[in-house]
N, CA, C, O and CB atoms as a CASP TS submission, in Angstrom:
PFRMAT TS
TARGET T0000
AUTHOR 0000-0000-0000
METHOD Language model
MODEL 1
PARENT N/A
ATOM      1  N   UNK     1     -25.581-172.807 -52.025  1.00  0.00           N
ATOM      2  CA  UNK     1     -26.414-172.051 -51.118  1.00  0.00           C
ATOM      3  C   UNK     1     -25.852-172.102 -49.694  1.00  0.00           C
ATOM      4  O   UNK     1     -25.837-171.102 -48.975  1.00  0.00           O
ATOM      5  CB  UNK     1     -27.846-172.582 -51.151  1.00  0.00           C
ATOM      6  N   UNK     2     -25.381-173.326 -49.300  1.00  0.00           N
ATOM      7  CA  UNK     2     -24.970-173.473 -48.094  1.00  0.00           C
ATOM      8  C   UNK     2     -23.620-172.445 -47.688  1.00  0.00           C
ATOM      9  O   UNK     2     -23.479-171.620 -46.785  1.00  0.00           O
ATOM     10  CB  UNK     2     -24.709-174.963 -47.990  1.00  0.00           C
ATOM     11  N   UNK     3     -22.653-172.930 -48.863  1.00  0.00           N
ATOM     12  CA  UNK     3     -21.485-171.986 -48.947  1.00  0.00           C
ATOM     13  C   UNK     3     -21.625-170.497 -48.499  1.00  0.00           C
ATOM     14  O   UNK     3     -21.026-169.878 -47.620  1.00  0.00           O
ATOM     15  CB  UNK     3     -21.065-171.958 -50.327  1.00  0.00           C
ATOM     16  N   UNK     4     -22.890-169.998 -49.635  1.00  0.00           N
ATOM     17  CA  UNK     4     -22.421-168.324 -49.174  1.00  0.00           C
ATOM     18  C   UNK     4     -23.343-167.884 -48.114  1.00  0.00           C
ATOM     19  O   UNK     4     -23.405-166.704 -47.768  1.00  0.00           O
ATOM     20  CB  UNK     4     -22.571-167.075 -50.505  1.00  0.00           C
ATOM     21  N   UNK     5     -24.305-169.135 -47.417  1.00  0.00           N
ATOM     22  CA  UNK     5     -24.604-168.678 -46.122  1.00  0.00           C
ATOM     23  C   UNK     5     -23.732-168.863 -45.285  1.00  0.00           C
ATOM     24  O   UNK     5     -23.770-167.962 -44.447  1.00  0.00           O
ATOM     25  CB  UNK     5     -25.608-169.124 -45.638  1.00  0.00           C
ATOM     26  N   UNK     6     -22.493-170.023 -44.980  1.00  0.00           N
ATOM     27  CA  UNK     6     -21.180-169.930 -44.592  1.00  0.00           C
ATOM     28  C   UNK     6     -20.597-168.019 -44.259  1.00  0.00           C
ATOM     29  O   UNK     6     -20.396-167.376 -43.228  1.00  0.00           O
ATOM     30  CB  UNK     6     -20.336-170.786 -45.984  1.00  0.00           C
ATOM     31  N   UNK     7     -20.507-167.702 -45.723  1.00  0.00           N
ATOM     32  CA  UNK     7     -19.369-166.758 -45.670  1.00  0.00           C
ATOM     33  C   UNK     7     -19.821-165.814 -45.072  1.00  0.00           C
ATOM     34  O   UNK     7     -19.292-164.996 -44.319  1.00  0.00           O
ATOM     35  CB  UNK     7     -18.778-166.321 -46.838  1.00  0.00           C
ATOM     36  N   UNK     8     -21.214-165.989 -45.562  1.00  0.00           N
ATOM     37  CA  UNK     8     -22.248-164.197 -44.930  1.00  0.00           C
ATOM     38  C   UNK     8     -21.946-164.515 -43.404  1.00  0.00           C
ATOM     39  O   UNK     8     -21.541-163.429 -42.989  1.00  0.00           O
ATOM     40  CB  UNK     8     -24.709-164.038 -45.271  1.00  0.00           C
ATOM     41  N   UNK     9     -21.932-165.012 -42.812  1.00  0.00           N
ATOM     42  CA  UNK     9     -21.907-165.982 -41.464  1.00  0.00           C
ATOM     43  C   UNK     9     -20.971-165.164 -40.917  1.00  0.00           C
ATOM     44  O   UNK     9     -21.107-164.184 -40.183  1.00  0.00           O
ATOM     45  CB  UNK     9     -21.446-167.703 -41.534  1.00  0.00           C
ATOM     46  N   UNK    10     -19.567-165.925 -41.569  1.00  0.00           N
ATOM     47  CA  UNK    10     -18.519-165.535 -40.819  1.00  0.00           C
ATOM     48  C   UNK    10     -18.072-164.114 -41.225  1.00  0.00           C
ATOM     49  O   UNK    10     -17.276-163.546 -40.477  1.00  0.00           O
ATOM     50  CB  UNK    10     -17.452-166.524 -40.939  1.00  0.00           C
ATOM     51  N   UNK    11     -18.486-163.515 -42.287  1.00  0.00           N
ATOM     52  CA  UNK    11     -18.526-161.677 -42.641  1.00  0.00           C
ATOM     53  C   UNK    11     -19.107-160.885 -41.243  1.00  0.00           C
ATOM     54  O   UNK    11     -18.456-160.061 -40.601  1.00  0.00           O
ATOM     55  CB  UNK    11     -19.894-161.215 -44.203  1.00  0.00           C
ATOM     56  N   UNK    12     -20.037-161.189 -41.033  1.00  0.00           N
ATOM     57  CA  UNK    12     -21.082-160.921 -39.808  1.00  0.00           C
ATOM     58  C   UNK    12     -20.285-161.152 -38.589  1.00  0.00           C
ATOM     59  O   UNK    12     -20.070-160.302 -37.725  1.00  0.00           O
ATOM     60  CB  UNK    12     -22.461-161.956 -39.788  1.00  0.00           C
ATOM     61  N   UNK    13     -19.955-162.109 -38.588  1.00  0.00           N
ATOM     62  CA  UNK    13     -18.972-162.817 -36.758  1.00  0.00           C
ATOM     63  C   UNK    13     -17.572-161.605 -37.088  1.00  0.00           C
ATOM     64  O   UNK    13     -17.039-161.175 -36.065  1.00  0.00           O
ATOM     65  CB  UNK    13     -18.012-165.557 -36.811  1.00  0.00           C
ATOM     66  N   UNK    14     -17.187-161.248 -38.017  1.00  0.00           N
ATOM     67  CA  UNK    14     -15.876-160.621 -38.157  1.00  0.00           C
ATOM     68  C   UNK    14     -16.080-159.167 -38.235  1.00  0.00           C
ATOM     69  O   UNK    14     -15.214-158.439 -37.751  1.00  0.00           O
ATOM     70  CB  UNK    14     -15.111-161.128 -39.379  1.00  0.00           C
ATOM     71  N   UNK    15     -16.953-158.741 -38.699  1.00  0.00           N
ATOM     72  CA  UNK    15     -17.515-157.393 -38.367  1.00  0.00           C
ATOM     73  C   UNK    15     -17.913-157.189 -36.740  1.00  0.00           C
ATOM     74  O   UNK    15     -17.640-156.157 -36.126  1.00  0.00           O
ATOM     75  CB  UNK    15     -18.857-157.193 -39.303  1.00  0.00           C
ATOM     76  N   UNK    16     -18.629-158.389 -36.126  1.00  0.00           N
ATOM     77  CA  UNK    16     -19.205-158.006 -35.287  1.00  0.00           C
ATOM     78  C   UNK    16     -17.402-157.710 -33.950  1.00  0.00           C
ATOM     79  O   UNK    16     -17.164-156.939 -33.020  1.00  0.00           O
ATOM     80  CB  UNK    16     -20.660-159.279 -35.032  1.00  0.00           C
ATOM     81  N   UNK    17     -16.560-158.909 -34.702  1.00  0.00           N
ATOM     82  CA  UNK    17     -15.773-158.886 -33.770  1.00  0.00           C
ATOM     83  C   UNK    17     -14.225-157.538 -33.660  1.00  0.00           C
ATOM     84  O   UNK    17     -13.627-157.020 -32.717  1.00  0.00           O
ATOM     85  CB  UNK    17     -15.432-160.393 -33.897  1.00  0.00           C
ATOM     86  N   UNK    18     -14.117-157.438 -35.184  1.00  0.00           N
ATOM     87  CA  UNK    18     -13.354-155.294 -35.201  1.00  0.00           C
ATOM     88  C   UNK    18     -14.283-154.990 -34.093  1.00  0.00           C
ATOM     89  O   UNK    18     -13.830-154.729 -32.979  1.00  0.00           O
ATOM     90  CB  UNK    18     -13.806-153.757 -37.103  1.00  0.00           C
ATOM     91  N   UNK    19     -15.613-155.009 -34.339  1.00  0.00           N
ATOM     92  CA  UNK    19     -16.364-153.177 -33.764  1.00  0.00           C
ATOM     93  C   UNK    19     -16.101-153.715 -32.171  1.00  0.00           C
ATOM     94  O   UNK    19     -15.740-152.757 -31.488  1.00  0.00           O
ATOM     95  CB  UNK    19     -18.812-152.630 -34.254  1.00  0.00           C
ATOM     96  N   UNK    20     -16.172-154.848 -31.465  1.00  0.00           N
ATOM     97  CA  UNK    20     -16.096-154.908 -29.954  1.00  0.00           C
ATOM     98  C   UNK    20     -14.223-154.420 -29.625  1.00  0.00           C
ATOM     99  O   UNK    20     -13.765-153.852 -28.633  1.00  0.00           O
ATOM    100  CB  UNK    20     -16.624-156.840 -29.360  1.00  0.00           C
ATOM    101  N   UNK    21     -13.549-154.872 -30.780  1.00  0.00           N
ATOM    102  CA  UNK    21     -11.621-154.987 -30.510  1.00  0.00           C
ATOM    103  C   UNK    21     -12.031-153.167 -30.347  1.00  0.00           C
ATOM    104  O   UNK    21     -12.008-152.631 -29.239  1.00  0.00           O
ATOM    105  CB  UNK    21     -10.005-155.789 -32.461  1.00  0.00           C
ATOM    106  N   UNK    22     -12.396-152.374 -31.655  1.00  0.00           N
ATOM    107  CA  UNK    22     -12.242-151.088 -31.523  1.00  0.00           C
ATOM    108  C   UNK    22     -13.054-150.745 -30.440  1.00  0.00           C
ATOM    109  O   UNK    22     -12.537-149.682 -30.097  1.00  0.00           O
ATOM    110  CB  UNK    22     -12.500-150.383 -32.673  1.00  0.00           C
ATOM    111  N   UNK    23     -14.014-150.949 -29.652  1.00  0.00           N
ATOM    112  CA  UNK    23     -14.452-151.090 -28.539  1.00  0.00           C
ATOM    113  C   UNK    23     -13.967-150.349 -27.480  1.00  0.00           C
ATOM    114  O   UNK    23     -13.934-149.250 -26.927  1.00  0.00           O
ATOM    115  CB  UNK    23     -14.397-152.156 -28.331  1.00  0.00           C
ATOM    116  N   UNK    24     -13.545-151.696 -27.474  1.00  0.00           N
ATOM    117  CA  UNK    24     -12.477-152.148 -26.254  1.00  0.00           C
ATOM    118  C   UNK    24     -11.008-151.477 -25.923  1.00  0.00           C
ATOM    119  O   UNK    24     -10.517-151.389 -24.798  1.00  0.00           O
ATOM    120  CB  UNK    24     -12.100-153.604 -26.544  1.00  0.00           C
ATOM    121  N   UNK    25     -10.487-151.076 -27.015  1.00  0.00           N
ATOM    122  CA  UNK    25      -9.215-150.486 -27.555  1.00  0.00           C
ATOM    123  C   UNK    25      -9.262-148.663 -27.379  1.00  0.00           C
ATOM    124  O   UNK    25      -8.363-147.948 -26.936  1.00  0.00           O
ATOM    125  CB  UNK    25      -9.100-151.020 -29.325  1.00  0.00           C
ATOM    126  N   UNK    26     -10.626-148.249 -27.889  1.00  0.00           N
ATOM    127  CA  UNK    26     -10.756-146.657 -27.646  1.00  0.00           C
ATOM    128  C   UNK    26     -11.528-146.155 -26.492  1.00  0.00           C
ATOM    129  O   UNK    26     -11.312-145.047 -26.001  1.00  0.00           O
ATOM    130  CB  UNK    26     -11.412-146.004 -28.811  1.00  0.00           C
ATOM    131  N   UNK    27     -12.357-146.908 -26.095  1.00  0.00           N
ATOM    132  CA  UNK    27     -13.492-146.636 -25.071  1.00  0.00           C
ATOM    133  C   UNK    27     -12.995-146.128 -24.049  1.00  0.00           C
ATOM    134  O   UNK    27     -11.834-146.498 -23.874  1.00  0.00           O
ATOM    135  CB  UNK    27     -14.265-147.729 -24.628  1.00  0.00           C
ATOM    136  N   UNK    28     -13.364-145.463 -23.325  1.00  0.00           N
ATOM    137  CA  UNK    28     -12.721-144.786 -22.065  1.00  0.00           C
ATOM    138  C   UNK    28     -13.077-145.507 -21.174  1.00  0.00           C
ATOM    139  O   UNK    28     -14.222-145.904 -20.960  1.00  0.00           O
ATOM    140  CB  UNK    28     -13.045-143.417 -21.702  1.00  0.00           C
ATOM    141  N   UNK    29     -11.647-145.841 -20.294  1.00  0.00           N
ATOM    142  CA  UNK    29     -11.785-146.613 -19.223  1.00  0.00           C
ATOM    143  C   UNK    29     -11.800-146.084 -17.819  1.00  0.00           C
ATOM    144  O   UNK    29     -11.020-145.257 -17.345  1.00  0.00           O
ATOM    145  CB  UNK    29     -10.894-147.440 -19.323  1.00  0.00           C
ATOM    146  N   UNK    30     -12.889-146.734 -17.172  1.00  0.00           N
ATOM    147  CA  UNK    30     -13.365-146.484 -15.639  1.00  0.00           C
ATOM    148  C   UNK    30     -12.798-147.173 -14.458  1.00  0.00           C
ATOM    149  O   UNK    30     -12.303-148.295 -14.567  1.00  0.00           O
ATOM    150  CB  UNK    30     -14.731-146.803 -15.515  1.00  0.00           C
ATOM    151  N   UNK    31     -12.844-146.664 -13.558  1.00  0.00           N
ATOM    152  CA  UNK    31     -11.755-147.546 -12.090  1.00  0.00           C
ATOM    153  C   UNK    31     -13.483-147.128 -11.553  1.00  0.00           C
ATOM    154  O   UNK    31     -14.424-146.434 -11.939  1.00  0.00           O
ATOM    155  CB  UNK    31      -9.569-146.455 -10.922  1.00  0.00           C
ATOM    156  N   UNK    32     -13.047-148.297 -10.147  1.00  0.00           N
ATOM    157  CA  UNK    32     -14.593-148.254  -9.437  1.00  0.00           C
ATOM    158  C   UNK    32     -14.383-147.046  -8.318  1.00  0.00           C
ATOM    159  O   UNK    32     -13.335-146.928  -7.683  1.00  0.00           O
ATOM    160  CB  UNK    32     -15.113-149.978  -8.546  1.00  0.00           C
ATOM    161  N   UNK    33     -15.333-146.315  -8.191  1.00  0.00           N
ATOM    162  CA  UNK    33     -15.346-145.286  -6.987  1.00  0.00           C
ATOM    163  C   UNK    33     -14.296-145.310  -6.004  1.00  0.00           C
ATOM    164  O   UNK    33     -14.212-146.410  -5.458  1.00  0.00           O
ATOM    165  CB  UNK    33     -16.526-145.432  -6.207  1.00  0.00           C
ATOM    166  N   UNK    34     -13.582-144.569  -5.657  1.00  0.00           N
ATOM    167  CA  UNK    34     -12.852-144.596  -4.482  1.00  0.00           C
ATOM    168  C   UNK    34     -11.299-145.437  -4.497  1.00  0.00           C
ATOM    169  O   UNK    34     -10.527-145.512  -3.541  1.00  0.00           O
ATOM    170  CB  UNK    34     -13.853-145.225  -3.473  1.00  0.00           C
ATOM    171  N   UNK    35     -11.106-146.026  -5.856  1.00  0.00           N
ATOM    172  CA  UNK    35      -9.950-146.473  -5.935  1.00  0.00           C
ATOM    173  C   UNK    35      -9.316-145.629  -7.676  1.00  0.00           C
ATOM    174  O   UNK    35      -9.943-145.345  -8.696  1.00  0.00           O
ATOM    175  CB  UNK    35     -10.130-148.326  -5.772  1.00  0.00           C
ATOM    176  N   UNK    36      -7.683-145.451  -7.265  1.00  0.00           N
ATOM    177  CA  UNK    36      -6.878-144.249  -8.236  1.00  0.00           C
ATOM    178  C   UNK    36      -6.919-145.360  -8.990  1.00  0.00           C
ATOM    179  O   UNK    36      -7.058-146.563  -8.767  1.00  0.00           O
ATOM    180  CB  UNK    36      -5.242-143.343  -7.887  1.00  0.00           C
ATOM    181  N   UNK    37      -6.695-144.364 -10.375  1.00  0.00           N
ATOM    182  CA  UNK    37      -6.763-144.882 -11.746  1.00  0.00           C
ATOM    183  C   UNK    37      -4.983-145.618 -12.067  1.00  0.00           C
ATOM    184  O   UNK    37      -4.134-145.340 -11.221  1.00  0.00           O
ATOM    185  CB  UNK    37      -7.272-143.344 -12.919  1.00  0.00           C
ATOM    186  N   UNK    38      -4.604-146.416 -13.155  1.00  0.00           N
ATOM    187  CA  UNK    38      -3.703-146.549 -13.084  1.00  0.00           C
ATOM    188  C   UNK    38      -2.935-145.496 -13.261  1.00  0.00           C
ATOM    189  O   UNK    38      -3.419-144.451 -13.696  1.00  0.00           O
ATOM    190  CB  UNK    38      -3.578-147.319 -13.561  1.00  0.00           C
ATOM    191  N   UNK    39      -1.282-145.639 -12.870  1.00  0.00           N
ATOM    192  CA  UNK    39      -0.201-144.755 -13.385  1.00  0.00           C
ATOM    193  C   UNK    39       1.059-144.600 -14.168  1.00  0.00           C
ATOM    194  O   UNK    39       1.991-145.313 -13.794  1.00  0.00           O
ATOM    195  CB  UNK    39       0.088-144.449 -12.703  1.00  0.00           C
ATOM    196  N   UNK    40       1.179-144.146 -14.747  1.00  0.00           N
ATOM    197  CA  UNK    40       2.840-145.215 -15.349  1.00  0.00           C
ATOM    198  C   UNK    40       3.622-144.243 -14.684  1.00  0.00           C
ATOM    199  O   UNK    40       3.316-143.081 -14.418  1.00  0.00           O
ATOM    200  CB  UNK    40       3.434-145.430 -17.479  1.00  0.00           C
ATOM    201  N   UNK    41       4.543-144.783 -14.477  1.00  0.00           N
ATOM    202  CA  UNK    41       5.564-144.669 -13.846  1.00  0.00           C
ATOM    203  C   UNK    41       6.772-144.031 -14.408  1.00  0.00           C
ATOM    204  O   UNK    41       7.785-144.645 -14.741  1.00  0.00           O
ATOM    205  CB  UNK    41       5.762-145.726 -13.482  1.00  0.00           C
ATOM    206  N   UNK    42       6.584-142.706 -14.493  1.00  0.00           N
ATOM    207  CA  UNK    42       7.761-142.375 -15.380  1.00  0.00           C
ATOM    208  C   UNK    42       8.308-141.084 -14.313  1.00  0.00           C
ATOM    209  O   UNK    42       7.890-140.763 -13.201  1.00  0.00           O
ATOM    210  CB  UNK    42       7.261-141.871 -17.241  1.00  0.00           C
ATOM    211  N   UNK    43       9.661-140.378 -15.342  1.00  0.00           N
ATOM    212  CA  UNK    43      10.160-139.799 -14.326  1.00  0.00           C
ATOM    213  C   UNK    43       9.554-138.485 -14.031  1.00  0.00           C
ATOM    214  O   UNK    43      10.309-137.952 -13.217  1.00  0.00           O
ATOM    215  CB  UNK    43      11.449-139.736 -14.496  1.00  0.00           C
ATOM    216  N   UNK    44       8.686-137.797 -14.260  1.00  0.00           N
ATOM    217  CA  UNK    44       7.695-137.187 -13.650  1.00  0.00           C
ATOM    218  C   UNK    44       6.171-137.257 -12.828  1.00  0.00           C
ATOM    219  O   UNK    44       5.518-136.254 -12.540  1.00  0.00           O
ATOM    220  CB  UNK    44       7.641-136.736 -14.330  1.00  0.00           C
ATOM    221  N   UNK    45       5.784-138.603 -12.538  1.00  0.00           N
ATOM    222  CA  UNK    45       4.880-139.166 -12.165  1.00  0.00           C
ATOM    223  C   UNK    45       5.115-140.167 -11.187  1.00  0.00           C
ATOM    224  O   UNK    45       4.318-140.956 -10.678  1.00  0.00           O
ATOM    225  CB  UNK    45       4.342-139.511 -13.088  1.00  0.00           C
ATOM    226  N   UNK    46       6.899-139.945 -10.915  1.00  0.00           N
ATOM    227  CA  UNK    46       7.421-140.951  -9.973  1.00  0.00           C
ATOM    228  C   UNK    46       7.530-140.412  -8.049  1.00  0.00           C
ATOM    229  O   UNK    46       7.467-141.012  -6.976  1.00  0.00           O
ATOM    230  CB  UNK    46       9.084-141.289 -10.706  1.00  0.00           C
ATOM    231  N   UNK    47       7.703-139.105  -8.446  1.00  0.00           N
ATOM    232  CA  UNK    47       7.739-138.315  -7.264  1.00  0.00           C
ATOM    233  C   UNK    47       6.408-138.314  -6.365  1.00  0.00           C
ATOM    234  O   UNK    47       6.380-138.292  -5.135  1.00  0.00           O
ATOM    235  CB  UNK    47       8.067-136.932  -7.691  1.00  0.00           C
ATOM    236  N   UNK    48       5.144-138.347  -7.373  1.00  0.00           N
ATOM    237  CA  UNK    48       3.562-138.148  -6.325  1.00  0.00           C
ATOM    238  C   UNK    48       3.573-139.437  -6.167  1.00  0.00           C
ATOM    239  O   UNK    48       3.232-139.694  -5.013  1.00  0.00           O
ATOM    240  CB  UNK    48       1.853-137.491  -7.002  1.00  0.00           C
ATOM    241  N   UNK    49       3.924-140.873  -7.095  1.00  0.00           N
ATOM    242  CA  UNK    49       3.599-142.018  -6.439  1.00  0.00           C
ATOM    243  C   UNK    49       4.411-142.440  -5.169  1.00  0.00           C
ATOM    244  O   UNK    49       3.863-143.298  -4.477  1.00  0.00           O
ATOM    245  CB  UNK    49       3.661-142.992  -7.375  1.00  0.00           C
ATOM    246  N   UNK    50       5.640-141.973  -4.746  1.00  0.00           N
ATOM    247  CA  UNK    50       6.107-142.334  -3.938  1.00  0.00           C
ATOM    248  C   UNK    50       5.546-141.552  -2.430  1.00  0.00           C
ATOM    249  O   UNK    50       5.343-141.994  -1.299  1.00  0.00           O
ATOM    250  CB  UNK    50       7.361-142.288  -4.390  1.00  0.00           C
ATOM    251  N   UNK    51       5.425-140.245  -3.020  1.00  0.00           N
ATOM    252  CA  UNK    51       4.604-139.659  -1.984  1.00  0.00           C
ATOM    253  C   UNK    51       3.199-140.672  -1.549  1.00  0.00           C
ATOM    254  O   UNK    51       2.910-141.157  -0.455  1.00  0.00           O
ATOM    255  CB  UNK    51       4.137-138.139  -2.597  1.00  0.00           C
ATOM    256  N   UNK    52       2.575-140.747  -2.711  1.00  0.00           N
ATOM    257  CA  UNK    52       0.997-141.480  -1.987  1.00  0.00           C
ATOM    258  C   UNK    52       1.328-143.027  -1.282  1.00  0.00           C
ATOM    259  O   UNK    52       0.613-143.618  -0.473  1.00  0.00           O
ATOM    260  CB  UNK    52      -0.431-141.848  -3.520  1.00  0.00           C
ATOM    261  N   UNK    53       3.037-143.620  -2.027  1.00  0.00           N
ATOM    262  CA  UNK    53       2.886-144.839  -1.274  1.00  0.00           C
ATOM    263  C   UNK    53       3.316-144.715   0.291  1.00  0.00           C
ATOM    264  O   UNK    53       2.926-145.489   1.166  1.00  0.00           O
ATOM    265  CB  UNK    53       3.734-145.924  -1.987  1.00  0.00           C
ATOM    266  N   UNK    54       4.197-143.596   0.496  1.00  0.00           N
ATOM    267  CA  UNK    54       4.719-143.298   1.804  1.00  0.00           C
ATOM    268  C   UNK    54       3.784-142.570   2.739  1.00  0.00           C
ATOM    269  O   UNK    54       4.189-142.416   3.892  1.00  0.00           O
ATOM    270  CB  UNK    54       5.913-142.524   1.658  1.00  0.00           C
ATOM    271  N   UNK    55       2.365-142.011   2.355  1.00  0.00           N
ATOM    272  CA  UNK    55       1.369-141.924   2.674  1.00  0.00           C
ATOM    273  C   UNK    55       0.592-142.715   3.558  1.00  0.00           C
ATOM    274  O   UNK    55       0.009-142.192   4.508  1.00  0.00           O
ATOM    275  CB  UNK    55       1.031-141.815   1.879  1.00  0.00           C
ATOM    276  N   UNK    56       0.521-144.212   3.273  1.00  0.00           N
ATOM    277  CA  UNK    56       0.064-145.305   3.673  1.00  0.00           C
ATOM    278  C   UNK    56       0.555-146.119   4.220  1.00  0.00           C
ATOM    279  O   UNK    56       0.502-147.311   3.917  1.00  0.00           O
ATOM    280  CB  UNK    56      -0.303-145.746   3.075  1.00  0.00           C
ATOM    281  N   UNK    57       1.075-145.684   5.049  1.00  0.00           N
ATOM    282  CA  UNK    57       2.038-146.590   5.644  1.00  0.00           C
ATOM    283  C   UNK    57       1.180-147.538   6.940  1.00  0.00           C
ATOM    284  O   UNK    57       1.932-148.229   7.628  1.00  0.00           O
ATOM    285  CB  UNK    57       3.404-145.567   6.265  1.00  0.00           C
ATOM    286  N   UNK    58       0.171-147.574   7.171  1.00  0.00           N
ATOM    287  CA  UNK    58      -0.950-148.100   7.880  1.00  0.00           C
ATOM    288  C   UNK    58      -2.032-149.191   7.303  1.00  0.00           C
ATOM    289  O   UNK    58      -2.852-149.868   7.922  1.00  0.00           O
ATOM    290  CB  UNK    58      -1.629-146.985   8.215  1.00  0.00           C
ATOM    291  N   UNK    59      -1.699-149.113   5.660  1.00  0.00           N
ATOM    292  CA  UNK    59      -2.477-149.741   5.143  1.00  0.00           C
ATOM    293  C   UNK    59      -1.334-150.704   4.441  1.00  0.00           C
ATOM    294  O   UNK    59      -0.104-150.741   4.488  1.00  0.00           O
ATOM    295  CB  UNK    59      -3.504-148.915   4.374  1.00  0.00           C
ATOM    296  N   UNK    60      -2.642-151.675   3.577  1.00  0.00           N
ATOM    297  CA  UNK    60      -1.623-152.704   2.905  1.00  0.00           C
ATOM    298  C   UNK    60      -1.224-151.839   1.536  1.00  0.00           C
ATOM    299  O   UNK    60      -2.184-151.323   0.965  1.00  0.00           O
ATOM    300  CB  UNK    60      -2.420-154.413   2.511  1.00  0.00           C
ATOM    301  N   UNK    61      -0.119-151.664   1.047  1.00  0.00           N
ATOM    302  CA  UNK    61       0.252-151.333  -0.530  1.00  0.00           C
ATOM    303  C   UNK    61      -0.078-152.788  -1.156  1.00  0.00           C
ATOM    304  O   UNK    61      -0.183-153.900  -0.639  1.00  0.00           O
ATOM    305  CB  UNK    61       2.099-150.797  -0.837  1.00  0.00           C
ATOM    306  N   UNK    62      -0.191-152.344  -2.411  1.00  0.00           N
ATOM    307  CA  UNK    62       0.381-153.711  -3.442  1.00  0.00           C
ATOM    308  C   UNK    62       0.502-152.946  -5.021  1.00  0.00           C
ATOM    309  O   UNK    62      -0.331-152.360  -5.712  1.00  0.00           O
ATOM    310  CB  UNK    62      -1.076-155.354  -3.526  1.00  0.00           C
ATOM    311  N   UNK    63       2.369-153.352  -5.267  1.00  0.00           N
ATOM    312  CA  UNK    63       2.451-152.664  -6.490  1.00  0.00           C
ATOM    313  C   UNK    63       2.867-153.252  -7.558  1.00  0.00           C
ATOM    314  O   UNK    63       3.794-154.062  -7.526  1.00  0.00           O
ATOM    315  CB  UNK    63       3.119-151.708  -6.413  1.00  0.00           C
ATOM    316  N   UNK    64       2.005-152.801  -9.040  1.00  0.00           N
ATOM    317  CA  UNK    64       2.313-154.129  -9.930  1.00  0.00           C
ATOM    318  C   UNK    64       2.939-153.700 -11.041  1.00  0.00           C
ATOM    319  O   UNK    64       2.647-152.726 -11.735  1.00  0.00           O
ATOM    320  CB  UNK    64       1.066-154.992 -10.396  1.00  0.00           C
ATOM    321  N   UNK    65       3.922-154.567 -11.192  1.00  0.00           N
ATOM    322  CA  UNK    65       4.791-153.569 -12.738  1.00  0.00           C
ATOM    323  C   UNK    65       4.282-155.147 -14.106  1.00  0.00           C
ATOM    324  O   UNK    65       4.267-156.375 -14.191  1.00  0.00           O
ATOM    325  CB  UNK    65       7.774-153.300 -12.373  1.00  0.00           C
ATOM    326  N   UNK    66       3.838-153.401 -15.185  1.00  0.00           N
ATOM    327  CA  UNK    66       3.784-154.561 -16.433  1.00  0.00           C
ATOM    328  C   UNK    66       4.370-154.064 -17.183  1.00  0.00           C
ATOM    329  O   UNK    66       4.506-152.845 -17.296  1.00  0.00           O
ATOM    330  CB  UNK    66       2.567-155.039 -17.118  1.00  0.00           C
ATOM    331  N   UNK    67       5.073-155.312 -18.181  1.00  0.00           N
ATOM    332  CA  UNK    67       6.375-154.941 -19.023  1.00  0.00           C
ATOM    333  C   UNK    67       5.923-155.839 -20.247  1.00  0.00           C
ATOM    334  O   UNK    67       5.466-156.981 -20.200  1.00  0.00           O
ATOM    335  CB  UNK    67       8.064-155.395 -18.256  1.00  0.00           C
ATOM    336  N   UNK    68       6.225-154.834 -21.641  1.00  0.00           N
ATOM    337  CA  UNK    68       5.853-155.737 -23.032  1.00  0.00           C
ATOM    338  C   UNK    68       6.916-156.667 -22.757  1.00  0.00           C
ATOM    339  O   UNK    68       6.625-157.669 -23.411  1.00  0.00           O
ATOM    340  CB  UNK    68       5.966-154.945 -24.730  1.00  0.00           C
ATOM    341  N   UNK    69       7.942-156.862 -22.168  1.00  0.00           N
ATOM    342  CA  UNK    69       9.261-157.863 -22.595  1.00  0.00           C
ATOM    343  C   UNK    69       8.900-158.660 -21.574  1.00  0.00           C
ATOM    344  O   UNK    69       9.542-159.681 -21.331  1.00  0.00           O
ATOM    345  CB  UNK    69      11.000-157.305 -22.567  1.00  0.00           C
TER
END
């Protein structure tokens, strides 16, 4: 009895935990008011970022590169 209240247990914790991963993974993501969404950086999307960083030249930049490697 104890056992397959065990398993039902952790069936339940593992269901519950896919549906938050698929969640999290498809859900459309929000930036807070007034600040740009991220950008990747490729070679057509490289020309407006340099424009908006040369834009600001009064303010602080801060730019962050992420890499799978």
């Amino acid at each position: 009895m104890q056992v397959r209240r065990a398993f039902r247990f952790l069936g339940v914790a593992a269901l519950l935990g896919l549906a938050y991963a698929g969640y999290y993974a498809l859900a459309p993501a929000r930036t807070p008011q007034g600040q740009l969404a991220l950008t990747s950086l490729d070679r057509t999307g490289f020309a407006a970022f340099e424009q908006m960083f040369d834009d600001a030249t009064g303010r602080v930049r801060i730019v962050g590169l992420f890499s799978p490697t």
